[in-house]
N, CA, C and O atoms as CSV, one atom per row, in Angstrom:
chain,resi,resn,atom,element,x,y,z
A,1,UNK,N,N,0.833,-1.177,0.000
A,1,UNK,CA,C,0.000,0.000,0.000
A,1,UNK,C,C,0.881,1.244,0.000
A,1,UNK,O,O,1.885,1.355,0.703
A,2,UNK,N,N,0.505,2.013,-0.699
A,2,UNK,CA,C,1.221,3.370,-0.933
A,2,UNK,C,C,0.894,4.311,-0.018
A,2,UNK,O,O,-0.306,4.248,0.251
A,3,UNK,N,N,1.745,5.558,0.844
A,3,UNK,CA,C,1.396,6.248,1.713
A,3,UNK,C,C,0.404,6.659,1.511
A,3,UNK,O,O,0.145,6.274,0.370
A,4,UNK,N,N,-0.938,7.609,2.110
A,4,UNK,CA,C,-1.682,8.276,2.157
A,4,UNK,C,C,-1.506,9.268,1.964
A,4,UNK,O,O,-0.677,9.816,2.692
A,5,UNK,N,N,-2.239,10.175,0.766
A,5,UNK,CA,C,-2.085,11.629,0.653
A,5,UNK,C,C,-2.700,12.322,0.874
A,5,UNK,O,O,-3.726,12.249,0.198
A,6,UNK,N,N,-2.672,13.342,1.757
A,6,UNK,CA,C,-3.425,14.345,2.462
A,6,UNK,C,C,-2.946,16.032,1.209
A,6,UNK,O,O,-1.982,16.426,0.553
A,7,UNK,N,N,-4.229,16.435,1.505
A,7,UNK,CA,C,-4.108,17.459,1.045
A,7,UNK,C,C,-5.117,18.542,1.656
A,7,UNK,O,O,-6.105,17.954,2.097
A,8,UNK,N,N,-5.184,19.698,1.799
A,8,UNK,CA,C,-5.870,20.776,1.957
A,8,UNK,C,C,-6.319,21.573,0.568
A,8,UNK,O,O,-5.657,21.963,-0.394
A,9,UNK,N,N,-7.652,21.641,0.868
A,9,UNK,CA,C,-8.585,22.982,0.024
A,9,UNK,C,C,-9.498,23.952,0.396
A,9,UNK,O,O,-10.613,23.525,0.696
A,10,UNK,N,N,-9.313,25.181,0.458
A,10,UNK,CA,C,-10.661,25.855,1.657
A,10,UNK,C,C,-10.126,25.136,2.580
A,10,UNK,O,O,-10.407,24.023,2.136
A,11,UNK,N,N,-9.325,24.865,3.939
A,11,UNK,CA,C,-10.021,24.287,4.916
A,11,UNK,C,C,-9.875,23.226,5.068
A,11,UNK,O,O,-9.239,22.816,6.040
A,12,UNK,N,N,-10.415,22.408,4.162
A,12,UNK,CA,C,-11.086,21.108,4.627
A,12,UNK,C,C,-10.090,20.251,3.424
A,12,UNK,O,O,-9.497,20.630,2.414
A,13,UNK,N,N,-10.265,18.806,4.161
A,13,UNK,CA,C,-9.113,17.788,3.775
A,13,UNK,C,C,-10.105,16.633,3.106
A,13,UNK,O,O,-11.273,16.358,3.379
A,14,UNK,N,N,-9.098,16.000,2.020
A,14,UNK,CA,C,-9.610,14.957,1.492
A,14,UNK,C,C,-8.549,13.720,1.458
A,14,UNK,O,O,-7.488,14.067,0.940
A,15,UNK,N,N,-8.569,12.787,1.750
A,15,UNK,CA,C,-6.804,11.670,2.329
A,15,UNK,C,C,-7.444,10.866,1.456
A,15,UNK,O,O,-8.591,10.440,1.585
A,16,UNK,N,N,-6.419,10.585,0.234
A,16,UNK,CA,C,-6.290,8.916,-0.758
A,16,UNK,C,C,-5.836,8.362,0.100
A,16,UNK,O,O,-5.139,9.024,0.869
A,17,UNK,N,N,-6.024,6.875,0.367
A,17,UNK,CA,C,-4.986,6.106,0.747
A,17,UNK,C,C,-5.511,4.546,-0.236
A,17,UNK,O,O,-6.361,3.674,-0.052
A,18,UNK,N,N,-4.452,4.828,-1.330
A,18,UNK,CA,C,-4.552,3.503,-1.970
A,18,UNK,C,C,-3.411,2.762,-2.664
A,18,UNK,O,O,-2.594,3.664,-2.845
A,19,UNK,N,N,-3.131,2.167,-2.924
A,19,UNK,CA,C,-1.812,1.418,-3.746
A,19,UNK,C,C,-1.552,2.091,-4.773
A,19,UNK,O,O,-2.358,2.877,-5.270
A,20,UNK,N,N,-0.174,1.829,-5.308
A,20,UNK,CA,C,0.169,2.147,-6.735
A,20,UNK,C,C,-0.729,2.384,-7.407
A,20,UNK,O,O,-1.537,1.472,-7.235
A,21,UNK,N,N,-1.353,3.557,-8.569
A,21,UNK,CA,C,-2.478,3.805,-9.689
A,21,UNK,C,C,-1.841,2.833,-10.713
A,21,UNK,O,O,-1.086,3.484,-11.437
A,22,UNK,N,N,-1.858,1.553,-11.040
A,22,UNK,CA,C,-1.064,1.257,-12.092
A,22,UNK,C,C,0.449,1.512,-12.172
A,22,UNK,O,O,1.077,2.336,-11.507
A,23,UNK,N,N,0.945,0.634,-13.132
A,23,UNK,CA,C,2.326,0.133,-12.877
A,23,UNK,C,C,2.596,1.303,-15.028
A,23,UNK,O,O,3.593,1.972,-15.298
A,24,UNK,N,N,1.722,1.156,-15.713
A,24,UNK,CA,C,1.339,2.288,-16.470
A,24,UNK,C,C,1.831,3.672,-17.022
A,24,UNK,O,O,1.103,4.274,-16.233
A,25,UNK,N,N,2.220,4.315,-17.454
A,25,UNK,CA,C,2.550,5.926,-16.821
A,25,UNK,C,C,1.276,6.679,-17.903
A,25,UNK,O,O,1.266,7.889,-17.677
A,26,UNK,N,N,0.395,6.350,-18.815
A,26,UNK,CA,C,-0.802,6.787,-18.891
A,26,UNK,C,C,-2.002,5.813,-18.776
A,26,UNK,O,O,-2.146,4.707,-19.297
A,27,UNK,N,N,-2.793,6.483,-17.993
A,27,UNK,CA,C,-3.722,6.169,-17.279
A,27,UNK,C,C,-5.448,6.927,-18.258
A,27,UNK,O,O,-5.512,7.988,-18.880
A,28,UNK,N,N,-6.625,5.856,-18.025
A,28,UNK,CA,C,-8.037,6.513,-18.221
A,28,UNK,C,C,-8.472,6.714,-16.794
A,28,UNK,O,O,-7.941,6.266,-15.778
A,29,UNK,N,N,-9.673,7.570,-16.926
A,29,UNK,CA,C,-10.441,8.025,-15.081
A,29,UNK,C,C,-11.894,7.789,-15.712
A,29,UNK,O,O,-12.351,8.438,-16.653
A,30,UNK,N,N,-12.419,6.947,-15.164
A,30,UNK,CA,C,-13.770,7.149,-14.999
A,30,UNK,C,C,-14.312,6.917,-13.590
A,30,UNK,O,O,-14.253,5.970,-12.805
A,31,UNK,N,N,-14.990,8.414,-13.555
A,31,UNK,CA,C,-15.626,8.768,-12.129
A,31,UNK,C,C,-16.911,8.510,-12.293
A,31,UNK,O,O,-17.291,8.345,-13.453
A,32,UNK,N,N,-17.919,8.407,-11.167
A,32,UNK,CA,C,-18.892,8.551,-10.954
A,32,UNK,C,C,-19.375,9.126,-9.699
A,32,UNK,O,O,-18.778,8.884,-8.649
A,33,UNK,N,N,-20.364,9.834,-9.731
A,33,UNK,CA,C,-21.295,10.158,-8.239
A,33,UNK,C,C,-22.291,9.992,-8.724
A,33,UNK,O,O,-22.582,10.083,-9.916
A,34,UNK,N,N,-23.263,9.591,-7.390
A,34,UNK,CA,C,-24.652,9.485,-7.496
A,34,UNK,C,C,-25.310,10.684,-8.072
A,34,UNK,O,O,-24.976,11.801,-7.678
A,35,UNK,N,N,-26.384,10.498,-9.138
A,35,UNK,CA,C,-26.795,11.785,-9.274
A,35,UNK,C,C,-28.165,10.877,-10.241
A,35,UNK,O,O,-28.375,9.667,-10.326
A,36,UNK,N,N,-28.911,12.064,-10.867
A,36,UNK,CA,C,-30.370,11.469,-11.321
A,36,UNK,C,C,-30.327,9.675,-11.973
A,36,UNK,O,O,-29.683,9.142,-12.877
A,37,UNK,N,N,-31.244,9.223,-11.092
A,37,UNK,CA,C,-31.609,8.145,-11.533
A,37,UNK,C,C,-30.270,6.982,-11.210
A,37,UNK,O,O,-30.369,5.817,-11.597
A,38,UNK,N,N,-29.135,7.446,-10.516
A,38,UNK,CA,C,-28.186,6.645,-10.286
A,38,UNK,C,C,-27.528,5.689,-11.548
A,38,UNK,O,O,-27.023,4.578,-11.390
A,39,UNK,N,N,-27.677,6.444,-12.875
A,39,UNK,CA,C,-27.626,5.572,-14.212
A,39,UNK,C,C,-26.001,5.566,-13.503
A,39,UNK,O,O,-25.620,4.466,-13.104
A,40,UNK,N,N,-24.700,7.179,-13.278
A,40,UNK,CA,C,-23.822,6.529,-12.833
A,40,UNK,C,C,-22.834,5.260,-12.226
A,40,UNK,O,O,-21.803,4.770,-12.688
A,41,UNK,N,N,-23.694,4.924,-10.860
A,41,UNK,CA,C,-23.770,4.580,-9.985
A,41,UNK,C,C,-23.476,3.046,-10.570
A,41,UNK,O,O,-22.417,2.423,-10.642
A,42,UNK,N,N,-24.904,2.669,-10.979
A,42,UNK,CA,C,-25.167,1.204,-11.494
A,42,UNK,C,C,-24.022,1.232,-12.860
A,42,UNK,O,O,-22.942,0.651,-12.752
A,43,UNK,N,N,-24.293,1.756,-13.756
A,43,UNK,CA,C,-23.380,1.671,-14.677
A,43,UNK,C,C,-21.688,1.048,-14.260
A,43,UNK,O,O,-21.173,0.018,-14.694
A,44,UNK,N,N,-21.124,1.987,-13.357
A,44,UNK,CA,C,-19.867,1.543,-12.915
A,44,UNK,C,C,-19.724,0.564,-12.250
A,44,UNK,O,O,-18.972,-0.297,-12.706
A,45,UNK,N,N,-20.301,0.353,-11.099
A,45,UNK,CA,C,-20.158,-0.502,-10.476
A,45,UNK,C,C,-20.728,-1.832,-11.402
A,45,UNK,O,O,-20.332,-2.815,-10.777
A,46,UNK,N,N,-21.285,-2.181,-12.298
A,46,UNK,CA,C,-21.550,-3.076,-13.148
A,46,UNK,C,C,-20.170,-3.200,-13.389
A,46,UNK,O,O,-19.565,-4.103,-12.812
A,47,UNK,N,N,-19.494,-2.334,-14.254
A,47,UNK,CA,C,-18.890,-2.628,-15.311
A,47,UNK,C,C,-17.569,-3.035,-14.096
A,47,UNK,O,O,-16.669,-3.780,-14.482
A,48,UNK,N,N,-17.545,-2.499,-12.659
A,48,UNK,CA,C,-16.312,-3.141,-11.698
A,48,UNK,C,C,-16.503,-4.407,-11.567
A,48,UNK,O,O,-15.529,-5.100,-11.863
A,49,UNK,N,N,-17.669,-5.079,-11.135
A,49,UNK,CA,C,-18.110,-6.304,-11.245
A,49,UNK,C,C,-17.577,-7.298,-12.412
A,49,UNK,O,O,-16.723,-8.182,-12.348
A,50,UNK,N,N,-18.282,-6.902,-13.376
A,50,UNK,CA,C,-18.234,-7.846,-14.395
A,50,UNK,C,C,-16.493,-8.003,-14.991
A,50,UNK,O,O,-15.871,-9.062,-15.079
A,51,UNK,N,N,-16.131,-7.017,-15.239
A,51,UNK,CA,C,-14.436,-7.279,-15.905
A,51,UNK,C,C,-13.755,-7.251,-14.313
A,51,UNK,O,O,-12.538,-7.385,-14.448
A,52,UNK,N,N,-14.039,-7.152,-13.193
A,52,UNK,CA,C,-13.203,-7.635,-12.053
A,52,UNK,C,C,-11.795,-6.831,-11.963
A,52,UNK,O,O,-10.601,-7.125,-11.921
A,53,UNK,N,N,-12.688,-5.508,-11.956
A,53,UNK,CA,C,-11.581,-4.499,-11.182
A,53,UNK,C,C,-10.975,-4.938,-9.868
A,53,UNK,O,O,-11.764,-5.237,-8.971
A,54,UNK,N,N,-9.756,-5.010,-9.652
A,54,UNK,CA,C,-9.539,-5.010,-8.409
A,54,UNK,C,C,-9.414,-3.167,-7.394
A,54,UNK,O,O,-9.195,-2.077,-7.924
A,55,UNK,N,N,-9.661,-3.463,-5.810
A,55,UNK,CA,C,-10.228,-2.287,-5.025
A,55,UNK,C,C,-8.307,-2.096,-4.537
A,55,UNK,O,O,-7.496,-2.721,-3.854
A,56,UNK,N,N,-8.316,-1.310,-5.073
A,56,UNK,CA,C,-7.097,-0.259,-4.811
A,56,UNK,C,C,-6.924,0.479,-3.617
A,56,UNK,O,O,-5.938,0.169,-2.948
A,57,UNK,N,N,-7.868,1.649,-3.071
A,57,UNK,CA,C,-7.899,2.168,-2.227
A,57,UNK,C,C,-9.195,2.885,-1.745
A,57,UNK,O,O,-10.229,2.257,-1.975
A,58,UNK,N,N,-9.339,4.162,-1.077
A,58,UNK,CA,C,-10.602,4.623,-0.416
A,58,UNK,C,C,-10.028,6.023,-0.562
A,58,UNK,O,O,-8.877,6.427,-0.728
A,59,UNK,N,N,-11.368,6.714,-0.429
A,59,UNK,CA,C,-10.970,8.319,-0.059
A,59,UNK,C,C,-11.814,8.285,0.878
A,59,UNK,O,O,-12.740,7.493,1.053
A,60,UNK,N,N,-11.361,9.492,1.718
A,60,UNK,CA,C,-12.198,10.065,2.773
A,60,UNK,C,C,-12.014,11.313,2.645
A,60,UNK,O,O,-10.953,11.714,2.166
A,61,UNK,N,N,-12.960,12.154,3.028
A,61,UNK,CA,C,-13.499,13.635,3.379
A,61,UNK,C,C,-14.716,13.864,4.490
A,61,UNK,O,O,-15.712,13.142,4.538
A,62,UNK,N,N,-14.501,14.840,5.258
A,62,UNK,CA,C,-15.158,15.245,6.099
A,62,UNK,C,C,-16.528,16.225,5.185
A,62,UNK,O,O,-17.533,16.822,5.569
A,63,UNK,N,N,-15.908,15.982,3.871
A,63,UNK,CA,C,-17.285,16.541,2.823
A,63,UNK,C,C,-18.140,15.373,2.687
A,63,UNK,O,O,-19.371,15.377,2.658
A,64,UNK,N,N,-17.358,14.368,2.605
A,64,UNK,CA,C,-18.502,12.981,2.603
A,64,UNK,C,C,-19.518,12.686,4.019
A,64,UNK,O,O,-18.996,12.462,5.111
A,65,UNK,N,N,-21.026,12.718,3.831
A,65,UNK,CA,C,-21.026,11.887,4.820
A,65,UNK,C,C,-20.552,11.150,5.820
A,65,UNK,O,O,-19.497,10.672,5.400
A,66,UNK,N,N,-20.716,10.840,6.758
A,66,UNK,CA,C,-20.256,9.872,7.941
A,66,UNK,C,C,-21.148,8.145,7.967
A,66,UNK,O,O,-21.896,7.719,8.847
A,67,UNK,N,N,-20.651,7.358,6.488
A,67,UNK,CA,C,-21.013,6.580,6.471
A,67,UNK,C,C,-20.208,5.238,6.210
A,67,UNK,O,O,-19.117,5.271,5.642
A,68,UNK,N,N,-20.897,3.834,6.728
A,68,UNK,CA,C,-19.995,2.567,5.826
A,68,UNK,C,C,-21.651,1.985,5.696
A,68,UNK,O,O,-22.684,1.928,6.362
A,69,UNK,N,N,-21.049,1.566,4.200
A,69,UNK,CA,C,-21.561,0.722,3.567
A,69,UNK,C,C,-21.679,-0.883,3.772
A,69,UNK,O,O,-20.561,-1.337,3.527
A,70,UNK,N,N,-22.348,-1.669,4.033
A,70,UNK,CA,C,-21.962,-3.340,3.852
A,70,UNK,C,C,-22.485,-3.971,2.948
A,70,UNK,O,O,-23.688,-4.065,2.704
A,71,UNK,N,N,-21.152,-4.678,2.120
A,71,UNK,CA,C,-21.581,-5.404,1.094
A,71,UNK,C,C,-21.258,-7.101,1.515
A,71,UNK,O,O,-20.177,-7.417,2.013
A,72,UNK,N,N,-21.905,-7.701,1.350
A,72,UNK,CA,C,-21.578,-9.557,1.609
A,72,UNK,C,C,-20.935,-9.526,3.196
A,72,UNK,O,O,-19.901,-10.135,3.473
A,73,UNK,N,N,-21.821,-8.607,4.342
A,73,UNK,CA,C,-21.216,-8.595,5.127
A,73,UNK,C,C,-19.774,-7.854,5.740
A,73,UNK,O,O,-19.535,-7.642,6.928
A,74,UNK,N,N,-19.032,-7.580,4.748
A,74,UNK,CA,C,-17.719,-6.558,5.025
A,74,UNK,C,C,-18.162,-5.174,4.409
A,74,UNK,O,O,-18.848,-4.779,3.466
A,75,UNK,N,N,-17.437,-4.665,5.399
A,75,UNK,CA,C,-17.910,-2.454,5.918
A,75,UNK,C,C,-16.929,-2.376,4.667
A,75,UNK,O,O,-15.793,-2.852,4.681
A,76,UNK,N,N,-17.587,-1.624,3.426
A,76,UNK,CA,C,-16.717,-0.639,2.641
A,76,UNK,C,C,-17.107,1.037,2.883
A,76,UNK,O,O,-18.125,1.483,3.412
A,77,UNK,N,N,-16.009,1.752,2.344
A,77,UNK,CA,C,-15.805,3.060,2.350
A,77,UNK,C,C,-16.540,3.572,1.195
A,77,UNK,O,O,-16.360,3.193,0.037
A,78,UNK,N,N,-17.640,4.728,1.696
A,78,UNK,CA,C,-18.489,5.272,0.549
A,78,UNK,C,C,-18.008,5.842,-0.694
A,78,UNK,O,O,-18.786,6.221,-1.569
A,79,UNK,N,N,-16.427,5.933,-0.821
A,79,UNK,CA,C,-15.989,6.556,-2.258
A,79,UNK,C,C,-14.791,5.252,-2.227
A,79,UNK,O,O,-14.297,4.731,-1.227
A,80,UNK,N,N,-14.579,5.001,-3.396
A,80,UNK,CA,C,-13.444,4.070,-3.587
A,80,UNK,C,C,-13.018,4.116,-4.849
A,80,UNK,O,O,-13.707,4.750,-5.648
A,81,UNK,N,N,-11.749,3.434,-5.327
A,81,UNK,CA,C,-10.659,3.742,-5.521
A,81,UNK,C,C,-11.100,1.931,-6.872
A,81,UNK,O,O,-11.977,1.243,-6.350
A,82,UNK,N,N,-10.687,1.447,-8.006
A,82,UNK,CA,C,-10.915,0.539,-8.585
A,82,UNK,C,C,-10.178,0.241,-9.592
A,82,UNK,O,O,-10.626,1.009,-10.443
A,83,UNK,N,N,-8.915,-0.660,-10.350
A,83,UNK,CA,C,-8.391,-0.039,-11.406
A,83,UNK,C,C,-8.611,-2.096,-11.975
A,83,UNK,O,O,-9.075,-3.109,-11.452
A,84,UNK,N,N,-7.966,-1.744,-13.247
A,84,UNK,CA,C,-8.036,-2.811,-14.280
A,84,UNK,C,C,-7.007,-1.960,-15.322
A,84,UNK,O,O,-7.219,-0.836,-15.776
A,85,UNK,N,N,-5.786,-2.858,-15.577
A,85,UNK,CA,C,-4.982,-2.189,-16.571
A,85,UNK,C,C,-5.186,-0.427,-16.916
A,85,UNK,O,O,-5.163,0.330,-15.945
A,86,UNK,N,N,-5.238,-0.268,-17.295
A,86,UNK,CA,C,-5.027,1.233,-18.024
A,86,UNK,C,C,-6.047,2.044,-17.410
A,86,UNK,O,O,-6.153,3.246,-17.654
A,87,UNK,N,N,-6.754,1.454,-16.667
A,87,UNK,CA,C,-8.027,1.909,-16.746
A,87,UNK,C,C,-8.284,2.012,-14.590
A,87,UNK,O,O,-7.987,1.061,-13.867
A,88,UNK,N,N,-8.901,3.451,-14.009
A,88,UNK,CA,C,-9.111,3.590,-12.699
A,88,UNK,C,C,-10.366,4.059,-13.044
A,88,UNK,O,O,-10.623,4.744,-14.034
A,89,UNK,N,N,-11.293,3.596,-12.033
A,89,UNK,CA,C,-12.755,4.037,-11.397
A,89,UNK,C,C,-13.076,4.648,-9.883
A,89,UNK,O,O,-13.389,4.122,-8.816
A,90,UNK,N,N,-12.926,5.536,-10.162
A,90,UNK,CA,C,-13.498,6.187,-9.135
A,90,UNK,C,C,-15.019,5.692,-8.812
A,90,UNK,O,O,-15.807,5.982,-9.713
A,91,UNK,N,N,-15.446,5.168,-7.969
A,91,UNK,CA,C,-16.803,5.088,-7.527
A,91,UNK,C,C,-17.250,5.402,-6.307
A,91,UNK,O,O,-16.583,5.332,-5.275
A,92,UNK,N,N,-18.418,5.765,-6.402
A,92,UNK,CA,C,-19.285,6.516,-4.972
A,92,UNK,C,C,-20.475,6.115,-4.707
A,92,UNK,O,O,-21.407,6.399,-5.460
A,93,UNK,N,N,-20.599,5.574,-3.876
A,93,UNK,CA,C,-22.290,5.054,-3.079
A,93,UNK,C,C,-22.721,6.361,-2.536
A,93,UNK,O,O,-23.919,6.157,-2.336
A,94,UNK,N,N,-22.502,7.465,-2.209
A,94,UNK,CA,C,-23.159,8.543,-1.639
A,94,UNK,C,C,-23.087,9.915,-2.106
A,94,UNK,O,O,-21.927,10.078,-2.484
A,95,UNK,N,N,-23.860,11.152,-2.293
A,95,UNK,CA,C,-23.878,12.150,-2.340
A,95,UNK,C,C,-22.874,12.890,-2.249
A,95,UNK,O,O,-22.897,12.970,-1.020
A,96,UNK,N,N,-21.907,13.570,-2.570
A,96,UNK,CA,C,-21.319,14.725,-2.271
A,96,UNK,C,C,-21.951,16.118,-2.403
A,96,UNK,O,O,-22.817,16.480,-3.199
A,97,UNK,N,N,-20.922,17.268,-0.832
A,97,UNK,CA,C,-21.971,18.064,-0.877
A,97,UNK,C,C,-21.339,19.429,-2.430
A,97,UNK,O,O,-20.470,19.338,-3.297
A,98,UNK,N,N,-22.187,20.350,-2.121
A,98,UNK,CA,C,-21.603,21.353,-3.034
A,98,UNK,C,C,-20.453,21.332,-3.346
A,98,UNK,O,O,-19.839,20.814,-4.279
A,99,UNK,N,N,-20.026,22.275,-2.026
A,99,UNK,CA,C,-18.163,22.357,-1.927
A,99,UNK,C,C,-17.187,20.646,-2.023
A,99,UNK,O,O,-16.104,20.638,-2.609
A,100,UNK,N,N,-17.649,19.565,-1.498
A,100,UNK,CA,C,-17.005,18.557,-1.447
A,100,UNK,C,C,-17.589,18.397,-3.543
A,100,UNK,O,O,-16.894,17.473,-3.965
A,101,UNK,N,N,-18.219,18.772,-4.371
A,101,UNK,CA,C,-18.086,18.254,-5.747
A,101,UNK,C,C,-17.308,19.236,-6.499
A,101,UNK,O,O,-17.318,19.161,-7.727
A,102,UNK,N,N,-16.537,20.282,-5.822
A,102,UNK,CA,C,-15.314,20.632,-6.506
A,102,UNK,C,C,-14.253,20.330,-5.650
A,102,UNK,O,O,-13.474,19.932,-6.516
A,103,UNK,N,N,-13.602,20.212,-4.554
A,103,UNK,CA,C,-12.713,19.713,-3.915
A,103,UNK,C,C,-12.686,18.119,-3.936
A,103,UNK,O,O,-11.631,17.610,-3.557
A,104,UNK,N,N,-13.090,17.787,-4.090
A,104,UNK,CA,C,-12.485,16.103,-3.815
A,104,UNK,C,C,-12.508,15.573,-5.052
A,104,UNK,O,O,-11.909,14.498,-5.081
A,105,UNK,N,N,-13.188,16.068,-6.596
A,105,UNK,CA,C,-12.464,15.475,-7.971
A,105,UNK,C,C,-11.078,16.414,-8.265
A,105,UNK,O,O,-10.309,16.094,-9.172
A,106,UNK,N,N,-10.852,17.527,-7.465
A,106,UNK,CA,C,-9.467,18.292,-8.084
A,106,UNK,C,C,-8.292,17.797,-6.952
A,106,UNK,O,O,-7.128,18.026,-7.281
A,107,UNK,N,N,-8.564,17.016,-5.407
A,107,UNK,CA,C,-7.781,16.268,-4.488
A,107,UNK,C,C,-7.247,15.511,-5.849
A,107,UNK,O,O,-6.263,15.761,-6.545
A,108,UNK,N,N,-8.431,14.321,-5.992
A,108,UNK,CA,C,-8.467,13.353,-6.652
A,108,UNK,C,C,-7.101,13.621,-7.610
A,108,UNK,O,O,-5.984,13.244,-7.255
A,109,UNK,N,N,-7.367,14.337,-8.891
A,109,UNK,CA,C,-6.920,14.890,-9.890
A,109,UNK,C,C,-5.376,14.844,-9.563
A,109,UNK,O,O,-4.559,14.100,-10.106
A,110,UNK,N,N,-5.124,15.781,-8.567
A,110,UNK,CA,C,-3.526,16.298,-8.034
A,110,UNK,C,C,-3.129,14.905,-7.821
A,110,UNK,O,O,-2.320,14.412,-8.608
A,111,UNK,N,N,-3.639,14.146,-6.767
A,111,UNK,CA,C,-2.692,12.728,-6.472
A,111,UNK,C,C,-2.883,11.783,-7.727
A,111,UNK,O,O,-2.086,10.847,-7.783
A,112,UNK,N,N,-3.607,11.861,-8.512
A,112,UNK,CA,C,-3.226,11.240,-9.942
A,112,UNK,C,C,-1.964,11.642,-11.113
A,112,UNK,O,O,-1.186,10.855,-11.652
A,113,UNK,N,N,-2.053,13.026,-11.279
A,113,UNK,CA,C,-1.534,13.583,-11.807
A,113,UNK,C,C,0.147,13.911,-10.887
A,113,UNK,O,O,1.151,14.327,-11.466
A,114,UNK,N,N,0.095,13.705,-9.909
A,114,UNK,CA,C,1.380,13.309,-9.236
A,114,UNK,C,C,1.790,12.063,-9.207
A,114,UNK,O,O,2.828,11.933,-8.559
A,115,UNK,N,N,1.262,10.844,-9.780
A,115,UNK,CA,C,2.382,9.727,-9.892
A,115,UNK,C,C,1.724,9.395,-11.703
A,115,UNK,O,O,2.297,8.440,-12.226
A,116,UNK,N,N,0.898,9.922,-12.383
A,116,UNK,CA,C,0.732,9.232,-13.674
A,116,UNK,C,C,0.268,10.217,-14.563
A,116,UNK,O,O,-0.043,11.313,-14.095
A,117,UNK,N,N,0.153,9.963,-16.011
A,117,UNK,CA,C,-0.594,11.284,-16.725
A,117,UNK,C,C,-1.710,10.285,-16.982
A,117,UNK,O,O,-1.608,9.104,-17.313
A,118,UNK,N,N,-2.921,11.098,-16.733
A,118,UNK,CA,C,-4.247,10.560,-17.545
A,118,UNK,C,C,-4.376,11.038,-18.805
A,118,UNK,O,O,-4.196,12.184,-19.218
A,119,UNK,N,N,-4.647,10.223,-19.281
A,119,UNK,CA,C,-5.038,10.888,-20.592
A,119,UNK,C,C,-6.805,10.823,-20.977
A,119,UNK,O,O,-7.309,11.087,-22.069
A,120,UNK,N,N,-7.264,10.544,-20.164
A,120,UNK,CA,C,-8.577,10.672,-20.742
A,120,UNK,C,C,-9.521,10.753,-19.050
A,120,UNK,O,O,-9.190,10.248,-17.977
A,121,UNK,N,N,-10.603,11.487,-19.352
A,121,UNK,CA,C,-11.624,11.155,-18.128
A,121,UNK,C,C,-12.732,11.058,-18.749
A,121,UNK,O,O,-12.962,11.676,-19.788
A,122,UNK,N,N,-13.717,10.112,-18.070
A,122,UNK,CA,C,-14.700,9.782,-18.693
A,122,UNK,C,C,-15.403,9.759,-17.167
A,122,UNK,O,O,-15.096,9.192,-16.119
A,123,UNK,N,N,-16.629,10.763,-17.608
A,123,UNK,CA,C,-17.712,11.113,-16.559
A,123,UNK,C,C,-18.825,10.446,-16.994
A,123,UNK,O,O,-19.028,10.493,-18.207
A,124,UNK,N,N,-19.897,9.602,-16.049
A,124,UNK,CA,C,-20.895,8.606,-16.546
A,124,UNK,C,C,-22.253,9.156,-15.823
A,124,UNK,O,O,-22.173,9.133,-14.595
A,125,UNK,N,N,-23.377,9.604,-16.308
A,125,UNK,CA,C,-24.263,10.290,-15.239
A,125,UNK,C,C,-25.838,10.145,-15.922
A,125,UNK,O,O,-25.846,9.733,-17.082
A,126,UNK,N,N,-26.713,10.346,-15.511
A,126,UNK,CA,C,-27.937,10.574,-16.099
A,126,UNK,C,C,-28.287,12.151,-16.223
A,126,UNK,O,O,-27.807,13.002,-15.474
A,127,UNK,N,N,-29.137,12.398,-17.211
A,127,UNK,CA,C,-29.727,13.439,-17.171
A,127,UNK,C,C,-31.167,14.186,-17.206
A,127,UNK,O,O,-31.457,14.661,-18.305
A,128,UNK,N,N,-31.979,14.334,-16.307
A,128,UNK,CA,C,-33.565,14.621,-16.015
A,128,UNK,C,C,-33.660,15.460,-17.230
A,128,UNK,O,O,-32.883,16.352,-17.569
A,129,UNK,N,N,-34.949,14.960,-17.967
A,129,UNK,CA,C,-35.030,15.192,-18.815
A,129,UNK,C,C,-36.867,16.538,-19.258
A,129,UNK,O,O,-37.282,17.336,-20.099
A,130,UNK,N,N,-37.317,15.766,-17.714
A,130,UNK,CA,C,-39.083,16.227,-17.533
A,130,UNK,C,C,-39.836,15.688,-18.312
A,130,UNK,O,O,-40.996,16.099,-18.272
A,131,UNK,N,N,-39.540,14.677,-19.229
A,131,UNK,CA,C,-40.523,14.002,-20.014
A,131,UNK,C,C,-41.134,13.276,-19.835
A,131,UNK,O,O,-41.395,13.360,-18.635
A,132,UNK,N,N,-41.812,12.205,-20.391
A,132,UNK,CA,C,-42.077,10.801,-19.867
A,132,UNK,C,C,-41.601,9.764,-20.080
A,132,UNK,O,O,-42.020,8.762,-19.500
């Protein structure tokens, strides 16, 4: 496991603590947060499932909620950390608030961009549409 990186923004702190991003030196990002209809949400975590990302690391922020999740019985961390070759997922079971949805993808960003270059981000989300 690779040290933990702490950083400050406004104030308030967001700590990676996950292994090596890939062995790689360019990297893809696909993030997700919950947002309409959770198409995000399900989408990623499908696609961690099925091709069998392995779980890298966790973030924490005092912008996140004060929550754990249980899946098959073991407590995971509401934002996590997911990679498969070339490829990292950011995923999130919970809300972020205002200020925590520009501070904790530009945390994110810096401790990526300090051990790898991304070359691509790919954001996955739904969009309310008011129709039927």
């Amino acid at each position: 496991m690779e040290k933990s990186s702490e950083g400050s923004d406004s104030g308030t702190h967001c700590m990676i603590n996950a292994s090596h991003a890939g062995d790689d030196p360019l990297v893809r990002v696909s993030a997700e947060f919950p947002g309409s209809g959770l198409v995000g949400s399900i989408a990623v975590q499908y696609l961690v499932e099925a091709l069998s990302f392995t779980h890298i690391g966790n973030i924490a922020s005092p912008l996140l909620p004060a929550v754990s999740l249980a899946t098959a019985g073991l407590a995971q961390a509401p934002l996590r950390l997911y990679e498969k070759g070339r490829l990292l997922v950011v995923l999130s079971d919970v809300p972020v608030s205002d200020e925590g949805s520009c501070t904790i993808p530009s945390r994110i960003l810096e401790w990526l961009c300090a051990r790898t270059v991304v070359t691509e981000i790919i954001l996955i989300g739904g969009v309310v549409t008011g129709g039927d």
